[in-house]
C-alpha positions as CSV (number, residue, x, y, z in Angstrom):
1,X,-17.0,3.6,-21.3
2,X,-18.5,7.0,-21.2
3,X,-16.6,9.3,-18.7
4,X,-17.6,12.3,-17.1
5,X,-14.0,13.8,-16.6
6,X,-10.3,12.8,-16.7
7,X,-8.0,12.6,-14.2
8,X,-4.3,12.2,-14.7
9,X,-0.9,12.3,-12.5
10,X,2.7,11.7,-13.4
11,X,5.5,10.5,-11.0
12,X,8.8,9.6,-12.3
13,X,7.6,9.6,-15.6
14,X,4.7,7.1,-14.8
15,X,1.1,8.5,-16.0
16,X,-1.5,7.3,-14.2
17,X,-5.4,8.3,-15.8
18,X,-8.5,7.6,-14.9
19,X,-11.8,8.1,-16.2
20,X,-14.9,7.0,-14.2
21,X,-19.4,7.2,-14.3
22,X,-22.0,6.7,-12.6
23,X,-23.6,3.9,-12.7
24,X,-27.5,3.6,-12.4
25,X,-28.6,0.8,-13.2
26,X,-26.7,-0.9,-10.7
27,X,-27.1,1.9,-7.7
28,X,-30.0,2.0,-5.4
29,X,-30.3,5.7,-3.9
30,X,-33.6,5.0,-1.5
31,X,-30.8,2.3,0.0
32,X,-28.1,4.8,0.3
33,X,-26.1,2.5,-2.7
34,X,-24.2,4.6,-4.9
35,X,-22.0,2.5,-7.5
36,X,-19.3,4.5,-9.6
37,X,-17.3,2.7,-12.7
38,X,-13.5,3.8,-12.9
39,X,-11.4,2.9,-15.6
40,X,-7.5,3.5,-15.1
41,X,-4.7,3.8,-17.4
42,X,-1.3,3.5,-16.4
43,X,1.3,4.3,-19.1
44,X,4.5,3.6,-18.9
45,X,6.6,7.2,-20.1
46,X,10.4,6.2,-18.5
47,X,13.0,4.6,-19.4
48,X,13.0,1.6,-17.2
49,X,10.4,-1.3,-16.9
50,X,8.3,-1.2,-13.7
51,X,5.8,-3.6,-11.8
52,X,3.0,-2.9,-10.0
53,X,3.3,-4.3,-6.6
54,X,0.2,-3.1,-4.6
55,X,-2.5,-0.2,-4.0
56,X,-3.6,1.9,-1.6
57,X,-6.9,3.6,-1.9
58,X,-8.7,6.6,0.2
59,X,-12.5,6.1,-0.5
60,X,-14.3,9.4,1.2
61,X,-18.3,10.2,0.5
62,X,-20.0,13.6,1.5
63,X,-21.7,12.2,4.8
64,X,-18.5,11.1,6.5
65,X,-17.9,7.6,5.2
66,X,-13.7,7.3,5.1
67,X,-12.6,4.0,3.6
68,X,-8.7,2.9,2.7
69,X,-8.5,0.1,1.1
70,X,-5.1,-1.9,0.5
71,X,-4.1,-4.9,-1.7
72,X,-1.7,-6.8,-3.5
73,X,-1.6,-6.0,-7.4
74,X,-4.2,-4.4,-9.0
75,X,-7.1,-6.7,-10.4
76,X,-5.4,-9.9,-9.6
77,X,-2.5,-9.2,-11.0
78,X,0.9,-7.5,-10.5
79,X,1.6,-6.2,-14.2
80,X,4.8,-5.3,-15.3
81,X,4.8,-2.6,-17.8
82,X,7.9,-1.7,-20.6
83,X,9.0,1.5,-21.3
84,X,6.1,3.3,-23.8
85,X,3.5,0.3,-23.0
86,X,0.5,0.7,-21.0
87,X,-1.7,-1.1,-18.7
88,X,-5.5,-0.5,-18.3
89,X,-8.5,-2.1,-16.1
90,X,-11.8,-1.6,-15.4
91,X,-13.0,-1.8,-11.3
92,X,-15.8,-0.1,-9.4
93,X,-16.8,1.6,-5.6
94,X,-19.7,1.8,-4.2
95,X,-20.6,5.0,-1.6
96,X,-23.2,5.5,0.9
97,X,-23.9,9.3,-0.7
98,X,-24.1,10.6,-3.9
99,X,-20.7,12.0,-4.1
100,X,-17.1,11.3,-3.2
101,X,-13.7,11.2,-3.8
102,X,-11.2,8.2,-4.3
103,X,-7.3,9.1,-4.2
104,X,-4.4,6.8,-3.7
105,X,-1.0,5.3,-4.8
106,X,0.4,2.7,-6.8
107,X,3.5,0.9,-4.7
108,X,5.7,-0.2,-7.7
109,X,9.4,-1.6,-8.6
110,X,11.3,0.6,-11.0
111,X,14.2,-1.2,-12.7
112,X,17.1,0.4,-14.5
113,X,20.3,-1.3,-15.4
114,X,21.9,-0.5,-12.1
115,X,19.3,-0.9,-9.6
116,X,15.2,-1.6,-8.5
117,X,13.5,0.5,-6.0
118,X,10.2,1.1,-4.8
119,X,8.4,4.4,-5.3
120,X,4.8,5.4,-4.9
121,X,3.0,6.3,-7.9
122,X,-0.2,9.0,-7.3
123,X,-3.1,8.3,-8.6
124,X,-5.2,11.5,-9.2
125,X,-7.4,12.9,-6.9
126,X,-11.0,11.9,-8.4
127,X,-14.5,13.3,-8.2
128,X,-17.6,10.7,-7.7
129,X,-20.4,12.7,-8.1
130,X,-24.5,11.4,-9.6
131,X,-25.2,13.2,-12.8
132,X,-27.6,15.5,-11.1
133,X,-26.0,16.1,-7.4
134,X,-24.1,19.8,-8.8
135,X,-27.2,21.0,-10.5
């Protein structure tokens, strides 16, 4: 996947990326039908293995549009991830304008040898933006 930019944040020695485009050919402007790729890498940089239980997202676009979004997993799934292994996927959003943001956090179980807890994991702040909207 082509990316315009990368976006990264660590908690707790989790590193979440993500690299996202625009997408075209499937976007329909005159119909207010913006569709963004996003492709997110979460890697895996402590010591103890962790799961991915759900995700919150915060979906805004330039003309007011606010969306959070919640869900169990991520893709389907609820990957657990070892120490130095990494998960990716592939998803998408659609906005009503030509640019946005998408933020959010990863609700995951981090086990050690003593104990499993729950933390949030960020997921970077990241831009949505057409090709030609900044120029």
């Amino acid at each position: 996947m082509s990316s315009t930019r990368v976006y990264r944040a660590t908690t707790e020695g989790i590193r979440v990326h993500v690299r996202n485009r625009y997408e075209p050919e499937f976007s329909k402007p005159l119909e207010q039908r913006y569709i963004f790729s996003y492709k997110v890498t979460i890697e895996n940089r402590s010591h103890f293995g962790i799961k991915i239980i759900k995700r919150k997202w915060h979906i805004v676009d330039s003309i007011g549009h606010v969306r959070d979004v919640e869900g169990s997993g991520i893709v389907g799934v609820q990957p657990e991830i070892l120490p130095g292994r990494i998960f990716e996927y592939d998803s998408a959003c659609d906005l009503k304008s030509a640019l946005g943001t998408m933020s959010g956090v990863y609700e995951v179980k981090h086990r050690s040898r003593t104990e499993t807890r729950t933390i949030e994991v960020a997921i970077p702040t990241f831009q949505l933006e057409v090709p030609w909207i900044l120029s």
